[in-house]
N, C-alpha and C positions, 0 to 999 in steps of 0.2 A: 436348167432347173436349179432354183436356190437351193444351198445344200441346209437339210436339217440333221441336225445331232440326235442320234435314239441310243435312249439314255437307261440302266439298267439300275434299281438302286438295292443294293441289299442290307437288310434291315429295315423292321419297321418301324421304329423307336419311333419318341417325339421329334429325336433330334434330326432324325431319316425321315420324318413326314417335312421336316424346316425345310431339307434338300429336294426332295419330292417339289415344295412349294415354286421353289424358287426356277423348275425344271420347267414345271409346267406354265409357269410367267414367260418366260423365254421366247420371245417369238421364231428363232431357230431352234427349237430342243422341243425335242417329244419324250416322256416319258412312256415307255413302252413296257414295263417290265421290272417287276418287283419279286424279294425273298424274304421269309423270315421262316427259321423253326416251329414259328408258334402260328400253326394254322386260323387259329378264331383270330388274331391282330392280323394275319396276312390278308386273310378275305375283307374283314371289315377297314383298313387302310385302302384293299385293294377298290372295294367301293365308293370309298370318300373320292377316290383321286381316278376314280371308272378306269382302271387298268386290267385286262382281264390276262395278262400273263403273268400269272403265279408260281412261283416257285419254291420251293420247300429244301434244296440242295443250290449253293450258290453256284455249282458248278456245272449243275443244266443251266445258271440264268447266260453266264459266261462263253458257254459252249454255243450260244444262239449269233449266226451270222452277222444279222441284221442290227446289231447294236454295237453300236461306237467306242460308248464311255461307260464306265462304272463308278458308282459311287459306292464306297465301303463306309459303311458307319456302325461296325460290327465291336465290339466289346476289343478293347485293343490287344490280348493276347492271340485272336486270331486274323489282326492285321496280316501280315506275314505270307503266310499260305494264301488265306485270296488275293493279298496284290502281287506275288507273284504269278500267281494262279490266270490273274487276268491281263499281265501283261503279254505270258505267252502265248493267249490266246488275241492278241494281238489288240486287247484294248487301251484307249486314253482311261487313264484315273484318278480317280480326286480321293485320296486315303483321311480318314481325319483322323485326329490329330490324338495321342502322340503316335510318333512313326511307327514305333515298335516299343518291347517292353526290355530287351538285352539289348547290348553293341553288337552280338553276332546278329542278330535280325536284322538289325539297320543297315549291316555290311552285308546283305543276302538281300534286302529288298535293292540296294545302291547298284548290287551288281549285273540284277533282273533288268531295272533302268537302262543300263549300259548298254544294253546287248538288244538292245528297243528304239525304235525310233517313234515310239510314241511317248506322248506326253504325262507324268507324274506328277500331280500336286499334293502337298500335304494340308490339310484342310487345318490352316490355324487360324483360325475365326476371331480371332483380339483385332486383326492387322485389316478386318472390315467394319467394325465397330464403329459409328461415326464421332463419338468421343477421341477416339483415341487415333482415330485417319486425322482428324482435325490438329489436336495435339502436336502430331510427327511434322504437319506442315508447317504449324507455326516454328518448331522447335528446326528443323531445314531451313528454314529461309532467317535464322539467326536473329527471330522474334526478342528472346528471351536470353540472348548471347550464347558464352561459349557451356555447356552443359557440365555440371559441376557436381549432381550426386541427382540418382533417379532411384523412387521406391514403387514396389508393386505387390497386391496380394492376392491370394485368393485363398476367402473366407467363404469357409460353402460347409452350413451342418449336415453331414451325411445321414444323422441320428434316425432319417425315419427310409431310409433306401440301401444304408448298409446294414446287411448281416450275412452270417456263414454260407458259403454257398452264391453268395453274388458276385458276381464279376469285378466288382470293386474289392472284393475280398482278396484279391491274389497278391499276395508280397511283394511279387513282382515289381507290380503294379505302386504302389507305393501313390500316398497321397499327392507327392512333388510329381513322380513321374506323370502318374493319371490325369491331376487337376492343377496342381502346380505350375504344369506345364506353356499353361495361359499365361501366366505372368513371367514366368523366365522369359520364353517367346516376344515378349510383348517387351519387353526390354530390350534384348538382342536385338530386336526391329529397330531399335529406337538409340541405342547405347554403343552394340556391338558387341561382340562375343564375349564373353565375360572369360579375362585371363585368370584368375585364383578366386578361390571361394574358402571360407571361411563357417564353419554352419550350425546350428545347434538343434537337437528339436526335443521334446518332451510327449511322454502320453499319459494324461491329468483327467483326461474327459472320457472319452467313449471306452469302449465294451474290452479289458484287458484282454481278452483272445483277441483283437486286430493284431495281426501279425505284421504291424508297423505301427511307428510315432502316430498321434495325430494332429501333433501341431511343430511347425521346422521354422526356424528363421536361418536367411543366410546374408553375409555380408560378404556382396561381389568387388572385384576392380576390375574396369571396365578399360577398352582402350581409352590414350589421350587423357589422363588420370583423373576419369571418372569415377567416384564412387556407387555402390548403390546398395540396395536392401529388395528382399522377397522375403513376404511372410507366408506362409502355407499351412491352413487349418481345416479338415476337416470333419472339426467337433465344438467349433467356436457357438454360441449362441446367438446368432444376430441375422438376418438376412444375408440372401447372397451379395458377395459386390468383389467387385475389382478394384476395388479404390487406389487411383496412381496419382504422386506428384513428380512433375520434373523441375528442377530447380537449374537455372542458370542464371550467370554472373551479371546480368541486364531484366532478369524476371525471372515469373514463377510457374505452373500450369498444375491446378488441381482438380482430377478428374478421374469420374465413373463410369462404367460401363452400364449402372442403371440409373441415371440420372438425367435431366433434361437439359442441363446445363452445364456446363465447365466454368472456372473461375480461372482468369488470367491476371497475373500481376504483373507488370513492367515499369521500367523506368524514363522508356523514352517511346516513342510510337515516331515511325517513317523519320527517326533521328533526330526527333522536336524532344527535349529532355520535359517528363512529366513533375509534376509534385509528389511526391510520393506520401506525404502526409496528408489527411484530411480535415481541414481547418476546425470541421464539425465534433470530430472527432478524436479526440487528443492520442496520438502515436498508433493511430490506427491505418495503416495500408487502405489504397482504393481499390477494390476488384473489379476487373470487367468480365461481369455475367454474360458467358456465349452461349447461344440457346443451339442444343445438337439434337437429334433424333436419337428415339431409346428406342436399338437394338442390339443388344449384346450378342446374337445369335445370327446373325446378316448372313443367312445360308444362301440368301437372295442375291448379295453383291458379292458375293464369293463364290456361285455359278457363273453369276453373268461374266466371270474375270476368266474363269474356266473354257467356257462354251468361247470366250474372245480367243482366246492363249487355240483352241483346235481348229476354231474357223478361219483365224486369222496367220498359223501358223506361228505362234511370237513365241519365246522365250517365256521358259516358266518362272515365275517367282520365288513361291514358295516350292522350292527343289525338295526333292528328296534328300539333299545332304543340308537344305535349310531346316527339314525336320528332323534330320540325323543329331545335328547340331545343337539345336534344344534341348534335345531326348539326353546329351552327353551332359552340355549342362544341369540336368537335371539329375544324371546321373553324380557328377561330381560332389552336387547338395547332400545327397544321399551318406553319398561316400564318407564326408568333412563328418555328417552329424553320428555317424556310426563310430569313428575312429581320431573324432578330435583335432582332428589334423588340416591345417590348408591343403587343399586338394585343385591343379590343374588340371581344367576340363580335358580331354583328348579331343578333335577334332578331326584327325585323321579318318577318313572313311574311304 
């Protein structure tokens, strides 16, 4: 008999219904079984996706034999307790994303992993994005030469979803840590761990009680002496976007996570040296417009990686000390723009 995945999700969020989606596409994964506190979203999610096992305690969803894998897409200060919670109970899990909100979680979730022969992903959803999967490829196969400074942001106005009392409210949590976290991530994937940071941040915009900045820039050095930039705002006034360029010493790549296009600049294609001026155009560069699919949120191609990584037994990707590792970074940003100071990430987990 083919094996199917029966798959648990808890949380009903938007972003737990993206996962839910992606679950139920699957032609090996059943979703079986859903949680949330909030019984009116749990029934009416549970309807949308005709799932008639409900739960209101993620730790009855967990306790149930019959399911494989869990997905956590729970407010990230209680990452923690359910993914250890579910790996003892001997399931695969997809945690999103950030790992945790201290160093001691990440070394308490690293350690749970260890002691598991089941599989942990951390769900960073930039590294499915098809801007940005396109991007890494060109930017690997030595498109755009050797990589010479990479910038990344995330501009997200919280003004109409934060206030006292919400989950995004927690210090902890911090703008970098919470949402920031997309763009560090996406860098690391791309750059490589970021050796020293450097960080600044201000709070000009939102509600003086956030018990943090709400806008950080940092300036990273990356291995192989790359430089780079993260800006992090969330009080800027503009649509959300991720807006990244990588810059190497043969071209350029400027690109969105909500855009339908990316812009490439280079100077030679398959080693035929280009013009780089545009005769029409006096000192103006040629782009080439690459047309990519808008999904910022591919909960879809980030299952299917999942449900391959259990069915097929392979090696996870994005590890728990991939997402450890972010979360430090991110930590380090924190650190610089608090105390002024360069700050090296720790990496040790």
């Amino acid at each position: 008999m083919e094996k199917i995945i029966n798959v648990g999700v808890i949380s009903c969020s938007n972003m737990a219904r993206g996962h839910m989606r992606g679950v139920v596409r699957h032609p090996k994964a059943e979703l079986v079984a859903i949680c949330d506190i909030d019984v009116e979203k749990l029934n009416k999610v549970g309807e949308e996706f005709n799932v008639a096992r409900r739960y209101t305690d993620y730790k009855e969803l967990i306790a149930q034999p019959d399911i494989d894998a869990v997905i956590i897409v729970t407010p990230d200060r209680e990452h923690k307790d359910m993914a250890i919670a579910a790996l003892e109970a001997g399931k695969h899990v997809l945690c999103e994303k950030p790992l945790a909100l201290t160093r001691e979680e990440c070394v308490e979730i690293a350690e749970a992993v260890k002691k598991t022969d089941k599989k942990f992903m951390v769900g960073q959803i930039c590294r499915y994005t098809p801007a940005f999967k396109a991007a890494k490829e060109i930017i690997d196969r030595g498109d755009i030469g050797e990589l010479m400074f990479v910038e990344s942001e995330y501009a997200h106005d919280y003004e109409s979803i934060l206030k006292p009392g919400n989950w995004r409210w927690d210090p902890l949590r911090n703008g970098v840590v919470g949402g920031g976290c997309h763009a560090v991530d996406l860098l690391r994937w791309i750059a490589g761990d970021p050796e020293e940071v450097q960080a600044y941040s201000n709070h000009k915009i939102f509600d003086p009680e956030l018990p943090y900045d709400d806008s950080t820039i940092a300036i990273m050095k990356f291995p192989n002496n790359v430089i780079g930039k993260v800006f992090v705002s969330v009080a800027c006034k503009r649509n959300y976007t991720m807006r990244s360029l990588f810059y190497g010493t043969k071209g350029t790549i400027i690109c969105d996570n909500r855009s339908e296009k990316f812009q490439l600049y280079r100077t030679s294609i398959n080693g035929v040296t280009e013009p780089i001026l545009n005769p029409s155009k006096m000192n103006s560069e040629i782009p080439v417009d690459i047309p990519v699919a808008i999904n910022n949120h591919n909960a879809t191609a980030e299952f299917e990686d999942f449900a391959s990584i259990i069915l097929n037994d392979k090696e996870v990707t994005t590890t728990v000390y991939e997402g450890a590792k972010t979360v430090a970074a991110c930590f380090a940003i924190v650190e610089s723009a608090q105390t002024g100071k360069v700050v090296k990430p720790d990496y040790n987990f």
